[in-house]
DOZAVO-186650 format. One record per residue (C-alpha): residue in three letters; y, x, z negated. Coordinates in pm, 1 decimal. Layout:
REM residues N
+------+----------+----------+----------+
! code !       yy !       xx !       zz !
+------+----------+----------+----------+
!  ALA !        Y !        X !        Z !
...
+------+----------+----------+----------+
This chain:
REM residues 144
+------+----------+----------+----------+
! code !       yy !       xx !       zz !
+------+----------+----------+----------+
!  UNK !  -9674.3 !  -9083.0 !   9173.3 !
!  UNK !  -9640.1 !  -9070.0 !   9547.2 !
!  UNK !  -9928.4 !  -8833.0 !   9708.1 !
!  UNK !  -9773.3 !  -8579.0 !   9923.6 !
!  UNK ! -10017.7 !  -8609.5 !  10275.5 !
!  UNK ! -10135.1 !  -8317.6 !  10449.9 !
!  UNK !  -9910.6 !  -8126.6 !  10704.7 !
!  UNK !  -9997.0 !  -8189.4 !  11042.7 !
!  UNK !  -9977.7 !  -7921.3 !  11338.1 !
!  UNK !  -9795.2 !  -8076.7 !  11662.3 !
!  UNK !  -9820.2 !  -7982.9 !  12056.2 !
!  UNK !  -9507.8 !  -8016.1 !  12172.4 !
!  UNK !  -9666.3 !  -8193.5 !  12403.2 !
!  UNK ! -10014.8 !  -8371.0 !  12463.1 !
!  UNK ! -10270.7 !  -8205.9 !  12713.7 !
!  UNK ! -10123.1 !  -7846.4 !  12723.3 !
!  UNK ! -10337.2 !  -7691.4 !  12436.5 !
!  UNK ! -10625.0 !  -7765.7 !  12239.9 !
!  UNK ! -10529.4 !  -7627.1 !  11898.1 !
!  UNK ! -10782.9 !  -7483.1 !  11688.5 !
!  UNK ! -10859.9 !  -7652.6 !  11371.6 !
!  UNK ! -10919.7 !  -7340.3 !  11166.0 !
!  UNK ! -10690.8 !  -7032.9 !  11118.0 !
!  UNK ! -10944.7 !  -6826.4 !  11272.9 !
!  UNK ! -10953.1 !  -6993.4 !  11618.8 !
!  UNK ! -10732.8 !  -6903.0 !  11882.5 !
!  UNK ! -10536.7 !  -7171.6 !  12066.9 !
!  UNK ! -10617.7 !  -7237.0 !  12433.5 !
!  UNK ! -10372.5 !  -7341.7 !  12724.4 !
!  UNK ! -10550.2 !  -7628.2 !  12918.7 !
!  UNK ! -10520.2 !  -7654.1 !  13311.2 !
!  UNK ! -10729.0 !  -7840.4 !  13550.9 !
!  UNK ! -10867.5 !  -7727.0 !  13878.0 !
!  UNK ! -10921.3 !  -7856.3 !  14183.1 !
!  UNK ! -11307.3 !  -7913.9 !  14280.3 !
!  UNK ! -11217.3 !  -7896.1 !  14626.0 !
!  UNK ! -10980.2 !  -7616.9 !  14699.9 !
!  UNK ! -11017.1 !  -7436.2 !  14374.3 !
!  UNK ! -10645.9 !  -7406.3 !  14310.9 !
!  UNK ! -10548.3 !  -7416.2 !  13904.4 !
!  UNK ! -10260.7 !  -7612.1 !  13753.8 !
!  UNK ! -10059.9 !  -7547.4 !  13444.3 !
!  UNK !  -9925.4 !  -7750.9 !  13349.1 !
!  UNK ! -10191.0 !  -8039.4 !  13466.7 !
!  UNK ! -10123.5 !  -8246.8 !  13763.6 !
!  UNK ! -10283.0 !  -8531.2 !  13922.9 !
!  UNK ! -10308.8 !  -8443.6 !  14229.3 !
!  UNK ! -10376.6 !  -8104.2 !  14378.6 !
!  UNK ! -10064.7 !  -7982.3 !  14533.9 !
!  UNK ! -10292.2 !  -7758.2 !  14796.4 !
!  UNK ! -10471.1 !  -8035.7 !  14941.2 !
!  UNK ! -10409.3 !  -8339.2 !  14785.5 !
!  UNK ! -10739.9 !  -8423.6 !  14605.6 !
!  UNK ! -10767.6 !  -8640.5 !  14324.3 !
!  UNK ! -11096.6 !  -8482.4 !  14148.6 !
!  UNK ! -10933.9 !  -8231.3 !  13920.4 !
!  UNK ! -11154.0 !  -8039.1 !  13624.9 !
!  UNK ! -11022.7 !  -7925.6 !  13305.2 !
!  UNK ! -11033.5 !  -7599.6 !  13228.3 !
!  UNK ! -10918.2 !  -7333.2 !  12990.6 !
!  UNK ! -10720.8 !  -7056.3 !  13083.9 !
!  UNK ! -10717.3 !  -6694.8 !  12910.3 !
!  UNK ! -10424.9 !  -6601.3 !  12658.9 !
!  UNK ! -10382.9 !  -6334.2 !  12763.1 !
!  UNK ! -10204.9 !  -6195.0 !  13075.0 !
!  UNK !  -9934.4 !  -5952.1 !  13242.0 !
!  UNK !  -9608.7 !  -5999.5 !  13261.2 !
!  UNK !  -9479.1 !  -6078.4 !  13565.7 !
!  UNK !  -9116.1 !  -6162.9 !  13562.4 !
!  UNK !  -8838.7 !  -6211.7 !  13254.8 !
!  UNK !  -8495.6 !  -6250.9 !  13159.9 !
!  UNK !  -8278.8 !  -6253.1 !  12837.8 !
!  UNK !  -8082.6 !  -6470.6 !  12760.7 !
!  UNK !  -7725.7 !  -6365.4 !  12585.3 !
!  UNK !  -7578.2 !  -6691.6 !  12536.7 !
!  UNK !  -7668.9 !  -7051.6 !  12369.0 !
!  UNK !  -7820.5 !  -7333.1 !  12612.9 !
!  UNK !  -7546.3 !  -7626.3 !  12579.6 !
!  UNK !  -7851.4 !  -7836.3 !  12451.3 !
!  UNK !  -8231.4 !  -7839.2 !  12273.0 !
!  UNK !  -8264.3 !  -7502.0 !  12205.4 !
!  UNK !  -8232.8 !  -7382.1 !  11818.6 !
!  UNK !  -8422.2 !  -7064.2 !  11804.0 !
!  UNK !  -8225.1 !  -6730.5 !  11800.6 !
!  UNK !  -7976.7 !  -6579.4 !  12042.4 !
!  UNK !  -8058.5 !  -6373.5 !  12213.3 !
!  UNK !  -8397.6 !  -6495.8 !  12350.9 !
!  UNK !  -8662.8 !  -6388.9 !  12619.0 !
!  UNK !  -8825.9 !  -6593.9 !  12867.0 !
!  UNK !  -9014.0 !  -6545.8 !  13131.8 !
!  UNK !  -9377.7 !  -6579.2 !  13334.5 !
!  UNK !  -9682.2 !  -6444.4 !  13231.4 !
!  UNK !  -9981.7 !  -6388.0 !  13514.7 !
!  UNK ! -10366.4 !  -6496.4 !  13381.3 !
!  UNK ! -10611.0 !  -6347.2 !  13503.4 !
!  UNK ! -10679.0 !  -6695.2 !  13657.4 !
!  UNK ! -10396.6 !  -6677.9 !  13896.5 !
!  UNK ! -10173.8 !  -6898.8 !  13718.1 !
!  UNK !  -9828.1 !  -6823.5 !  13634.2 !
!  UNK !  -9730.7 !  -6972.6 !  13276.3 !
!  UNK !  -9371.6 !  -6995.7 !  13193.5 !
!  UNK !  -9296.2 !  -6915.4 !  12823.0 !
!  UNK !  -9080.6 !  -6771.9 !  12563.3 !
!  UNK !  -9170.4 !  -6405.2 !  12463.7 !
!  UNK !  -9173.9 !  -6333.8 !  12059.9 !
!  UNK !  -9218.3 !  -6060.0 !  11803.7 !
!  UNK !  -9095.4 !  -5815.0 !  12012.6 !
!  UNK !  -8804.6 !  -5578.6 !  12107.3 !
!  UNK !  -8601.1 !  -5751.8 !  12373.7 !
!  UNK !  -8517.4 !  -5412.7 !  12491.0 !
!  UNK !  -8832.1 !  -5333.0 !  12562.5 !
!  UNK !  -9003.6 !  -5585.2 !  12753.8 !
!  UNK !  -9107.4 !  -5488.6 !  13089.5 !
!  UNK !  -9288.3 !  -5611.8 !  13369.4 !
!  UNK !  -9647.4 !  -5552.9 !  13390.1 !
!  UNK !  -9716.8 !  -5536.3 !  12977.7 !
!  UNK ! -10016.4 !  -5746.2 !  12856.9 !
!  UNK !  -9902.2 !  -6023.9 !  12692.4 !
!  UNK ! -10083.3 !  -6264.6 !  12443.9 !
!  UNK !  -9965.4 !  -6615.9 !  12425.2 !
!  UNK !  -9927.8 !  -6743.4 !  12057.5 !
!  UNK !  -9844.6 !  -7114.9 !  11897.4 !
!  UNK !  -9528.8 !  -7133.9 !  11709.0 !
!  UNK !  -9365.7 !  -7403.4 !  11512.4 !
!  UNK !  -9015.2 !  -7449.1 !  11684.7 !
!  UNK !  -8913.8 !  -7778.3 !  11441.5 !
!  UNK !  -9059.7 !  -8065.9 !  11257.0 !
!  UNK !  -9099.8 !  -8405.9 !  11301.6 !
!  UNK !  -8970.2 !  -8686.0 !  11062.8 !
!  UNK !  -9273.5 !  -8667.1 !  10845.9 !
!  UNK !  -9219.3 !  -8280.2 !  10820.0 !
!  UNK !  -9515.1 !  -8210.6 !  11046.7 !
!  UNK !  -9485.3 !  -7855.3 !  11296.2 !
!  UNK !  -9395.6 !  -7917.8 !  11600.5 !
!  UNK !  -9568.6 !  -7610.4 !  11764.2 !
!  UNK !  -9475.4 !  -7457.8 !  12147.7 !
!  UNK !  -9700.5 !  -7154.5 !  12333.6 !
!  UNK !  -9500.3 !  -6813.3 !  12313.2 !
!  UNK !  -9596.3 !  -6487.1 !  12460.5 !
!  UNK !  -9607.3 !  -6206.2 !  12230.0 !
!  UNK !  -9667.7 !  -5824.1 !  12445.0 !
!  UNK !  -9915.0 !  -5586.5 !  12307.2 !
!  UNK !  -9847.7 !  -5298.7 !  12213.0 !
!  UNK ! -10127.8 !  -5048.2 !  12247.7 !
+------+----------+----------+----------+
């Protein structure tokens, strides 16, 4: 009897979250700072784009943030996108400075506006070939 393994959870990419390992723990974007200038970086880089310094710091940015610019989008890409049409996307503003680029979820298209708080959330966008999620960051506004 084959034994059915354990379901992995996936970043879409390494280095832009640390994922919490219990369903209680919120995931965190990860940027890295520059010791020198202080500017932040999502999504890392290796150099500081400011002043060029190689000694960058990780650090962990807040999830959650303001709106600051979106668009919908009415029609499929041509390519890598299989989530519903139509979709949001946009930039949210941390209270670090930093400007994340996203797609916004659970939410009235219709409604979205700049300036709403916005919380970013992990999704599972497909699976791998051993049917692990593949999980992206999202931004989902609140409501109050």
């Amino acid at each position: 009897m084959k034994e059915d393994k354990p379901k992995k959870t996936i970043p879409i990419k390494d280095g832009l979250y640390r994922i919490p390992g219990s369903e209680n723990a919120e995931p965190v974007l990860l940027a890295n700072r520059c010791r020198s200038c202080g500017e932040i970086f999502f999504p890392k880089r290796e150099i500081c784009q400011n002043c060029q310094e190689r000694h960058l710091e990780e650090v962990e940015l807040a999830g959650r943030g303001k709106i600051y610019s979106f668009s919908v989008v009415m029609q499929k890409p041509a390519s890598h996108y299989g989530g519903p049409v139509p979709y949001s996307f946009g930039w949210v503003e941390l209270p670090e400075g930093v400007r994340v680029q996203g797609l916004f979820t659970g939410c009235d298209l219709d409604r979205l506006e700049i300036g709403l708080d916005a919380e970013m959330v992990m999704e599972k966008i497909s699976e791998d070939e051993e049917g692990n999620d593949i999980v992206c960051h999202k931004f989902r506004p609140v409501v109050l």
